[in-house]
C-alpha positions as CSV (number, residue, x, y, z in Angstrom):
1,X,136.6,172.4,67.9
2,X,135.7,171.5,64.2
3,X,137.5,168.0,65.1
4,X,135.2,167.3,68.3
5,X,132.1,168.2,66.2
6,X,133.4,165.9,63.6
7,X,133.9,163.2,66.1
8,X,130.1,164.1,68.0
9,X,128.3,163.4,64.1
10,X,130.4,160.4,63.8
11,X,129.4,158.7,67.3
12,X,126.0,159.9,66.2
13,X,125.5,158.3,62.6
14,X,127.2,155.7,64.1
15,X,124.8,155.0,67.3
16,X,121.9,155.0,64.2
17,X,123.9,152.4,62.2
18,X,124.2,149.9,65.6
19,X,120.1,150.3,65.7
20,X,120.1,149.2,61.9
21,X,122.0,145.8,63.0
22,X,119.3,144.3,64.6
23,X,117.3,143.9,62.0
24,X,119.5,142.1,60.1
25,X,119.8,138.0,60.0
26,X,122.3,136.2,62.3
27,X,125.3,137.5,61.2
28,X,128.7,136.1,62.4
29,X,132.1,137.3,62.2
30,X,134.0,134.8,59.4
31,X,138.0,135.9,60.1
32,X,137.9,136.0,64.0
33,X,136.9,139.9,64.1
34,X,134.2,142.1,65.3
35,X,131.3,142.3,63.4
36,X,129.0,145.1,62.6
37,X,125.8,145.7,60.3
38,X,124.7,148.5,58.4
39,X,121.4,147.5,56.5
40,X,122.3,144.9,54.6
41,X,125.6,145.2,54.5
42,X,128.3,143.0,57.3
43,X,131.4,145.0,58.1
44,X,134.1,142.5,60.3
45,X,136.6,144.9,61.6
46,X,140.3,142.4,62.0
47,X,142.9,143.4,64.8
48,X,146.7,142.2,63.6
49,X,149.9,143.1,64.7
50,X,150.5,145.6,62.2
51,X,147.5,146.1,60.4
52,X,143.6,146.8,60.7
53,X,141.7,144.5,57.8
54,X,137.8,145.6,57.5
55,X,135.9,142.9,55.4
56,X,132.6,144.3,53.5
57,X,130.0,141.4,52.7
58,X,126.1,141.7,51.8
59,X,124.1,138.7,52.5
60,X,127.6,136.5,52.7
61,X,129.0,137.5,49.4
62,X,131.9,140.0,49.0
63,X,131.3,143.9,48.2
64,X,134.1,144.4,46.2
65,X,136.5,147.0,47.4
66,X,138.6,148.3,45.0
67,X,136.8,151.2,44.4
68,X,136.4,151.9,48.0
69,X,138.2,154.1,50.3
70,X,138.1,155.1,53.9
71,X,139.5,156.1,57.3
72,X,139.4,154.4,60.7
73,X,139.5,156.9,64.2
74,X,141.5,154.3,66.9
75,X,140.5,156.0,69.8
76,X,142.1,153.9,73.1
77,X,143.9,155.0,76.5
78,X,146.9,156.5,74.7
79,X,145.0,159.1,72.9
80,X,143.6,159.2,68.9
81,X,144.7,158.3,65.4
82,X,143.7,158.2,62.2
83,X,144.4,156.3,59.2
84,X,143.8,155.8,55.9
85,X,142.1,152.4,54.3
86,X,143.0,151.2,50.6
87,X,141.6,148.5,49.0
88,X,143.4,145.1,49.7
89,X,141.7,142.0,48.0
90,X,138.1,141.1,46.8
91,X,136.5,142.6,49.8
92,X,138.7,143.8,51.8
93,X,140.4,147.5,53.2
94,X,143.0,147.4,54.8
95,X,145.2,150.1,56.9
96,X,149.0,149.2,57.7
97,X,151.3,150.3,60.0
98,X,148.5,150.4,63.0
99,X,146.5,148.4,65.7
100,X,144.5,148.9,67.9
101,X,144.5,147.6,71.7
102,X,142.1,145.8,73.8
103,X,139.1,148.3,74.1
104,X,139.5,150.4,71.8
105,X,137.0,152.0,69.9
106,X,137.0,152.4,66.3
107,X,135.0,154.2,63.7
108,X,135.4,153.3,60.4
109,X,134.0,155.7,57.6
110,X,133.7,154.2,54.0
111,X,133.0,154.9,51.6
112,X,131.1,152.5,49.0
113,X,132.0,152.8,44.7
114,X,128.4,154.6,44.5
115,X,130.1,157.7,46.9
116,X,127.9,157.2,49.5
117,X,129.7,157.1,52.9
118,X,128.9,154.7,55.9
119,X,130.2,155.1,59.7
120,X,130.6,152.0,61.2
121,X,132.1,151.9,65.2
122,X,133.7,148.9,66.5
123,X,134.4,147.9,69.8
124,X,138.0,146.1,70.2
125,X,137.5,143.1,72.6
């Protein structure tokens, strides 16, 4: 139950955080991924074979990540799974060992070096 409530306040903050993306410039996705964005802030979610890359940027110019963390939720037809992000590069978090099929949803929850946390969802074309 505490997992479904957990996953209900995600959808939710996440739903707000879409709303926020419209106010935002023309953004567009640099690496071939889905793009996303929270206030200021551009979140490009990157599908590989074997890894999920999620690239932080505010107005084009890297957040750096290492003292950022996460998780990502890959909710798809087979079921759910969760994963751990580390920092991988400049501005870049990066989960291994995963992917995530052809819509998918994912919901990515960071958080940013001032301890605040941000839920950003993805849609995986």
């Amino acid at each position: 139950m505490k997992s479904v409530k957990n996953l209900f306040l995600v959808s939710i903050v996440a739903v707000f955080g879409a709303s926020l993306a419209w106010a935002h410039g023309d953004a567009v996705a640099q690496r071939g991924g889905v793009l996303q964005v929270i206030g200021e802030l551009d979140f490009e979610l990157v599908v590989k074979a074997d890894k999920i890359d999620l690239y932080t940027s505010d107005d084009e110019q890297p957040v750096p990540s290492e003292q950022m963390s996460g998780t990502l939720t890959i909710m798809g037809d087979a079921g759910s799974s969760k994963v751990e992000l580390a920092a991988a590069g400049i501005n870049r978090l990066r989960a291994t060992d995963v992917t995530a099929e052809s819509g998918s949803r994912v919901i990515a929850i960071v958080t940013m070096p001032n301890g605040k946390s941000l839920a950003v969802q993805f849609a995986i074309p």
